[in-house]
Each structure stands twice: as structure tokens, then as C-alpha cells.
C-alpha positions in Angstrom: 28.6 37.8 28.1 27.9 35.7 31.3 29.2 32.5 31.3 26.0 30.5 31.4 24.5 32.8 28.6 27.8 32.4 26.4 27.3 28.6 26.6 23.6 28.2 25.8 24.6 30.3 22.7 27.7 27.9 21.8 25.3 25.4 21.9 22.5 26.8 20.0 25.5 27.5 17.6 26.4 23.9 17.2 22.7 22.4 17.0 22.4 24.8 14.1 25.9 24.1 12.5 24.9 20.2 12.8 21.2 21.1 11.4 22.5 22.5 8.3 25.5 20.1 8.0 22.6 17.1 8.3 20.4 18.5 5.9 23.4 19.8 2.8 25.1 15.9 3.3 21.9 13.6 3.8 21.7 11.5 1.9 25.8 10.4 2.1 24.7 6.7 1.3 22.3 4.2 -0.1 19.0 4.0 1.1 17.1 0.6 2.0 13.5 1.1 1.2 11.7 -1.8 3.3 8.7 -3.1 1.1 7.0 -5.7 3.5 5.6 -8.1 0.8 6.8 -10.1 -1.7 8.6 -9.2 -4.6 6.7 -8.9 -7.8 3.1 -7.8 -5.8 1.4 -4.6 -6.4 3.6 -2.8 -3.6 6.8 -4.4 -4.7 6.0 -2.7 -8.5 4.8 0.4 -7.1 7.9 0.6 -4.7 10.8 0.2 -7.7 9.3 2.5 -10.0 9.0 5.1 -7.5 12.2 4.5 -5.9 14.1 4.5 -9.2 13.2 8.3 -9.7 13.8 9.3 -5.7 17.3 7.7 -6.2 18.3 10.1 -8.6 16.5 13.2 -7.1 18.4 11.8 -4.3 21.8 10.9 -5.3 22.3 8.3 -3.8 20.3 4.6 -4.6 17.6 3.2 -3.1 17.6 -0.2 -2.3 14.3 -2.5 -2.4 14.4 -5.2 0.6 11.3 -7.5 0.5 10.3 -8.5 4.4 7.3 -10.2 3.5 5.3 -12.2 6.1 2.5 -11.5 8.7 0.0 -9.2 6.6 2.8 -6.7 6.2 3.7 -6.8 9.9 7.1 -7.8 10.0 8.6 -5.4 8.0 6.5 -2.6 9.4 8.1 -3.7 12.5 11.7 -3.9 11.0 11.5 -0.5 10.1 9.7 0.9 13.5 13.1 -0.6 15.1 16.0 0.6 12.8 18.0 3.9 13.3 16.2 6.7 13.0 19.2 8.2 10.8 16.9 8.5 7.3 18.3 5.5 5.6 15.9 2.8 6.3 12.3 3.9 4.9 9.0 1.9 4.2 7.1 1.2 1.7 3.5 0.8 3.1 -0.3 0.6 2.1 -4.1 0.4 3.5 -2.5 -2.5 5.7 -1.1 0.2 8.4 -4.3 1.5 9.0 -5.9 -1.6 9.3 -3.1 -3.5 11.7 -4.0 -2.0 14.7 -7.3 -3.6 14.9 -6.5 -7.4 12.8 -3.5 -7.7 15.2 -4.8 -7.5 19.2 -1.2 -7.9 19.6 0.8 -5.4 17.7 4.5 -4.9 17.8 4.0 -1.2 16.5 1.9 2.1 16.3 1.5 3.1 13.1 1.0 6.5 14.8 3.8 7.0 17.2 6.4 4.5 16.0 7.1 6.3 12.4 7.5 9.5 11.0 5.1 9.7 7.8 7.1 10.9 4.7 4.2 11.1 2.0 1.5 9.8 -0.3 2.8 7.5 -3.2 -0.9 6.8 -5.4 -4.2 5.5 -4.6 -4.8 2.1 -6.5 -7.8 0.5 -7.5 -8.8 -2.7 -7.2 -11.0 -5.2 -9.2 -13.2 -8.5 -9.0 -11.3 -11.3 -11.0 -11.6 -14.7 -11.5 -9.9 -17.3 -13.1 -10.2 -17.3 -17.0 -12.7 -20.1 -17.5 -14.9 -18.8 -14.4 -18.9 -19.3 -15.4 -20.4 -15.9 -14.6 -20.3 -13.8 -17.6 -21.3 -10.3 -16.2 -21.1 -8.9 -12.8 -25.0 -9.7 -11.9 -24.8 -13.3 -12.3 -21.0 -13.4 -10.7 -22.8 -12.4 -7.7 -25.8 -14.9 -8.0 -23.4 -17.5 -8.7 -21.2 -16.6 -5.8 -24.2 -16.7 -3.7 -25.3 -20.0 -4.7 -21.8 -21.8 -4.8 -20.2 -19.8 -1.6 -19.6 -23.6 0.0 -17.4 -24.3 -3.0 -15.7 -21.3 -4.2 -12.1 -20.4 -3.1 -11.0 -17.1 -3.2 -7.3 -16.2 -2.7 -5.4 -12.9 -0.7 -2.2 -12.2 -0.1 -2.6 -12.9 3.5 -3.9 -11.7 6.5 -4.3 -8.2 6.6 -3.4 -7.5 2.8 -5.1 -5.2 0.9 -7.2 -8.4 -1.0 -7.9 -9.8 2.1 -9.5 -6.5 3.2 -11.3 -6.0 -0.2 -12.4 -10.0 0.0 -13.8 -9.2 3.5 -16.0 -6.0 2.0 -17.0 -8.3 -0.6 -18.4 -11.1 1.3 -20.1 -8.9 3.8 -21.7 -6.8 0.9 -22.8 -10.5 -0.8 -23.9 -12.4 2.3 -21.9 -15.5 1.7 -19.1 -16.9 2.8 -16.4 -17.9 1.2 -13.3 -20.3 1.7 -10.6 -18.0 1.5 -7.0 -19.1 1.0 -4.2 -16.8 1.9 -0.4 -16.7 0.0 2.3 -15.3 1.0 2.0 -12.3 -1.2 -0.5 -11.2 -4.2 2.2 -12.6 -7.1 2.3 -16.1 -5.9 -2.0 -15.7 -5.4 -2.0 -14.1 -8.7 0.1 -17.3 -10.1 -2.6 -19.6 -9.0 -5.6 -17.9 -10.3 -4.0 -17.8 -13.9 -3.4 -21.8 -13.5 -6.9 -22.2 -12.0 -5.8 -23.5 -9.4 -8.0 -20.8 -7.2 -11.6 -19.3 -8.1 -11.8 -15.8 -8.0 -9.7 -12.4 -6.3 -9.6 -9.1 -5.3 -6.8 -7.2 -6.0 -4.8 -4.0 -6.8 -5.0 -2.7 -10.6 -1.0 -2.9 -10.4 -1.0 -6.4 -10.1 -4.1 -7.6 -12.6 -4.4 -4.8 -15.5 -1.6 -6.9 -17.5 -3.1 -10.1 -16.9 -6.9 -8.8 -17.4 -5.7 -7.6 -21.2 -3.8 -10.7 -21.8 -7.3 -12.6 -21.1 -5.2 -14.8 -18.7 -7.8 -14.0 -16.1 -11.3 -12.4 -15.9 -12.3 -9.3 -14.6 -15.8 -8.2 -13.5 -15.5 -4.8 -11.9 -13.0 -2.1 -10.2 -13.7 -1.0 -6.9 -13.1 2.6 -7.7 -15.9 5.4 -7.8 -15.5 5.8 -11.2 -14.6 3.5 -14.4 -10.8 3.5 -15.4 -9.1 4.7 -18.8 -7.3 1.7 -19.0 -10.0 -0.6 -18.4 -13.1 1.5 -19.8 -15.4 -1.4 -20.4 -15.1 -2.8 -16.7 -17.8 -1.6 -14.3 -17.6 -0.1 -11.1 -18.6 -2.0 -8.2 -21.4 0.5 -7.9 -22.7 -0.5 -11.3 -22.4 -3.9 -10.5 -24.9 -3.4 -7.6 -22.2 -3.8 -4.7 -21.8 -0.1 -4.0 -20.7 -1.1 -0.4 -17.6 -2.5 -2.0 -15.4 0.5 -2.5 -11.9 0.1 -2.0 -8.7 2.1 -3.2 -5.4 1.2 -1.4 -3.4 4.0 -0.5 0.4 3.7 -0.3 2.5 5.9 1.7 6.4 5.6 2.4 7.5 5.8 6.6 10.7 6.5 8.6 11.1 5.5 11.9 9.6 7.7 14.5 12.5 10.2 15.1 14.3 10.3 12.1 15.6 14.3 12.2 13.3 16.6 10.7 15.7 17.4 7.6 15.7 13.8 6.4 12.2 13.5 6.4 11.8 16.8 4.1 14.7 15.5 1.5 12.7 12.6 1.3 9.6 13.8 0.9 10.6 16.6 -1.6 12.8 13.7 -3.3 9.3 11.9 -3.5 7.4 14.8 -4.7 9.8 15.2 -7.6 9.6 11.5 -8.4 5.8 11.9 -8.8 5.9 14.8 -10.9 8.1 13.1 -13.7 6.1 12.2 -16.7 7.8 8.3 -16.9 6.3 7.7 -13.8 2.8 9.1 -14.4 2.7 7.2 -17.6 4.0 3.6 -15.8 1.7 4.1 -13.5 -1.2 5.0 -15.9 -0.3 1.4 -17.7 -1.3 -0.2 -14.3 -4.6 1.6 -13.4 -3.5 4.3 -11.4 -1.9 7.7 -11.0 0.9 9.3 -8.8 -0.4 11.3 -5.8 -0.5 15.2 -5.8 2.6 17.5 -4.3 0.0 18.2 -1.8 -0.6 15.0 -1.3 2.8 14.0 -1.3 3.4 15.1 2.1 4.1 14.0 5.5 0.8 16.1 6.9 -1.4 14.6 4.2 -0.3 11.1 4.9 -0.7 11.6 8.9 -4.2 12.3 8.3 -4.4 9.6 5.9 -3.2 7.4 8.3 -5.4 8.5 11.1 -9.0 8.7 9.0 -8.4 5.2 7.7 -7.6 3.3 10.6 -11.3 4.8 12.6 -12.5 3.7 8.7 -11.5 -0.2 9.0 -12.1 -0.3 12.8 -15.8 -1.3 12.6 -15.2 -3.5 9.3 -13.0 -5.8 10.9 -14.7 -6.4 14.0 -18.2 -6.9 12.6 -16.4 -9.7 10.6 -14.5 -10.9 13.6 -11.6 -12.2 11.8 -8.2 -11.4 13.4 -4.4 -12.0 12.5 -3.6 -13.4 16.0 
């Protein structure tokens, strides 16, 4: 064997020997799963009961960090920067698609600075209000929201969050205006809605099923196509006569861009399994939603997700003109 030959196969030896090696030890250690909102939102919930089942599929735990702040941004970002080894991940929703046009100044490409690991679920979301709101159906919660827009607050989670995009699609479909008042998350929004404190939300069936069956809060419809089981007597935004105003908020779980090949399928096999088990399908019924498909479940699905979704919010945020920076 020529020399030069004999070394090119020495090395295609080695990059094999190091493939397999990577993919029989990963993971050897924890796993810090970057959720980019705060603890106790939608994401947060959705994050820790999914992660509790990867850990054991995996072996090894996964650890929730909340790096809340900036619509989701700065954790986004915190994970686009960390080694690209496999054991820094993130937890994402709707708000990757959507970044890239609220922020003119992005720190990130959702596109070329991770490497998509999978579909998690596709959540709902519903019209609330505080308990003692007036309207009494979703007709004259409109009209009144029409009449009183100069008065009525209505809370998000903050720039960028998946309520502030659903409050956006709400005022648009409505034609009024509302004073909107961001939080730094959806639990501390969802604390001030209970105490009254703020008038009405949109936000993830994760975060307002318990509350809506506790009566703490009132709920007039789910943005879904279709009614829910666990809600079957709230309308769909359809029914309601706001058909513009449908919204389901996608989660999908990220590596940075780079992370070796072998990672990414561990994880997203460990994800798939997670899905499948039946604790998870039945949490996740108890909040309004269901876990995504195998298919689904993939990094291919989730990079077309990714890309169909942010041509979808493009023209919804600049008709409203309202940007993060």
C-alpha cells in the first residue's frame, strides 16, 4: 500500500473508531436542557415532563435551566453559543420562528445556528379573562372588547411570546387596540389575571386548563381548529366568529449548530421514546394537548417546521409593526 493511500485509510479508520466510540458512550454526563422562559410557564411544564422520560431513555439526567428574558432570545442565544458536544440542548416554541422578524437585530439564525432535534407537541391556546370579567359568551366578549379597547389590559409573557403573538392575531382579527402589558413569563401574567389585577389573556392550554376548571379564571374559546376533550364545552375561535385567530404553538428541542450527527439521533430517538410512553401522553392530555408523532418527532420534521412558520409570522408582524428592538 502506497504511503499516502495507507494514511488516508488510517485516518478513515480513526474517524470511524471515534464515530462509533461517540455514539456507544454519549451521553457520559448530565444534560442541561435550556428552557428560555420562566419556570412554572407552559414551556417550563412541557420541558420537565418531557425531559424526565428522555433522562431515563438516556441514562443520564437532564437538567432544566430557566434563561428567561427578551421573548425567549437570551437563552436561544445561550444555547447557539455553547459547545456543540450534545449536552446543552433547548427547549423552544413558535417564538424561533417568529424572532427573526420581531428582532431587526438578532443575535442568532434559528436556521443555521442550531441543529433541530425534534417536535415535542402542538399546544392550543385559549381566550381568558379574569374571573369576574362581564362578557358572558364569546359574541359579546368581542363587542365588549370593541367598545372598551381604551380601557382593557391584556397581559403576555413578553415580547415575542407565544401570547403576545396570539394577542397580536386577536387585536388585528377584532379591530381594537388594546393596552397590552408584558411579564416576564406566562406564570407571573397568569398570577395577575387570577388576582384581577389584569383583564383578559391569551395563552397555552398547559398553562390555563387547571385554572379554567378551578373557575379561578374565565375562558371563552381555544384557538385550535377543533374543540378539546378536556375543555368540550369551550368554542373554537372559529365558532366564536374570529376564525382568523388560529394559533397552536409548536415546541421543538435544538442543539447548537454542529453538534456530531450521533448526538443529535440519541437525542432524538431518546425524545421519540419519551413521547410514546403512556404517562406522558396522559400528563399531557390533562393540559390540553398531545405528544407529537415519531414522525414528527424528528430533526427533518422540525426543520421544515421551523422554516414554514417563520415565512407564516413574517407578514403578521410587520402589518402590526410592533418590534422587540
Amino acid at each position: 500500500m502506497a504511503p499516502v493511500t495507507r494514511i488516508a485509510g488510517l485516518a478513515a479508520g480513526a474517524m470511524l473508531l471515534a464515530t462509533t466510540a461517540l455514539s456507544q458512550a454519549y451521553p457520559e454526563r448530565q444534560i442541561t436542557m435550556v428552557v428560555p422562559f420562566s419556570a412554572g410557564g407552559p414551556t417550563d411544564t412541557v420541558a420537565r415532563l418531557v425531559g424526565e422520560k428522555m433522562s431515563e431513555e438516556l441514562g443520564q439526567q437532564i437538567i432544566i435551566e430557566n434563561v428567561g428574558g427578551a421573548g425567549g432570545t437570551l437563552g436561544a442565544a445561550q444555547v447557539a453559543e455553547a459547545e456543540a458536544d450534545g449536552y446543552t440542548i433547548l427547549m423552544h416554541h413558535i417564538g424561533m420562528a417568529t424572532a427573526p422578524t420581531l428582532y431587526r437585530e438578532l443575535a442568532f439564525d434559528p436556521v443555521t445556528d442550531f441543529a433541530p432535534v425534534g417536535l415535542v407537541t402542538e399546544v392550543p391556546m385559549t381566550l381568558v379573562a379574569r374571573a369576574d370579567f362581564e362578557p358572558t359568551d364569546m359574541a359579546s366578549f368581542i363587542q365588549y372588547v370593541k367598545d372598551n379597547a381604551d380601557t382593557i389590559t391584556m397581559a403576555n409573557a413578553g415580547i415575542g411570546a407565544a401570547s403576545h403573538l396570539c394577542g397580536m392575531l386577536f387585536m388585528q382579527a377584532v379591530g381594537a387596540p388594546i393596552v397590552t402589558v408584558p411579564y416576564q413569563g406566562a406564570g407571573p401574567a397568569m398570577t395577575e389575571l387570577v388576582g384581577g389585577q389584569i383583564d383578559i389573556m391569551c395563552d397555552q392550554t398547559t398553562n390555563t386548563t387547571e385554572q379554567i376548571q378551578g373557575g379561578t379564571i374565565k375562558a371563552f374559546a381555544v384557538t385550535s381548529p377543533e374543540r378539546l376533550d378536556i375543555l368540550p364545552d369551550l368554542p373554537t375561535t372559529t365558532e366564536g366568529g374570529l376564525p382568523g385567530v388560529e394559533v397552536t404553538v409548536w415546541h421543538g428541542i435544538y442543539a447548537p449548530a454542529g453538534t456530531p450527527p450521533e448526538a443529535v439521533d440519541r437525542l432524538s430517538t431518546a425524545l421519540q421514546t419519551a413521547l410514546a410512553d403512556p404517562e406522558v401522553a396522559a400528563s399531557f392530555a390533562e393540559l390540553g394537548t398531545a405528544p407529537s408523532s415519531a414522525e414528527d418527532a424528528t430533526p427533518a420534521a422540525l426543520t421544515e417546521r421551523l422554516s414554514s412558520e417563520i415565512e407564516r409570522w413574517r407578514p403578521v408582524i410587520e402589518e402590526a409593526g410592533v418590534y422587540a428592538d
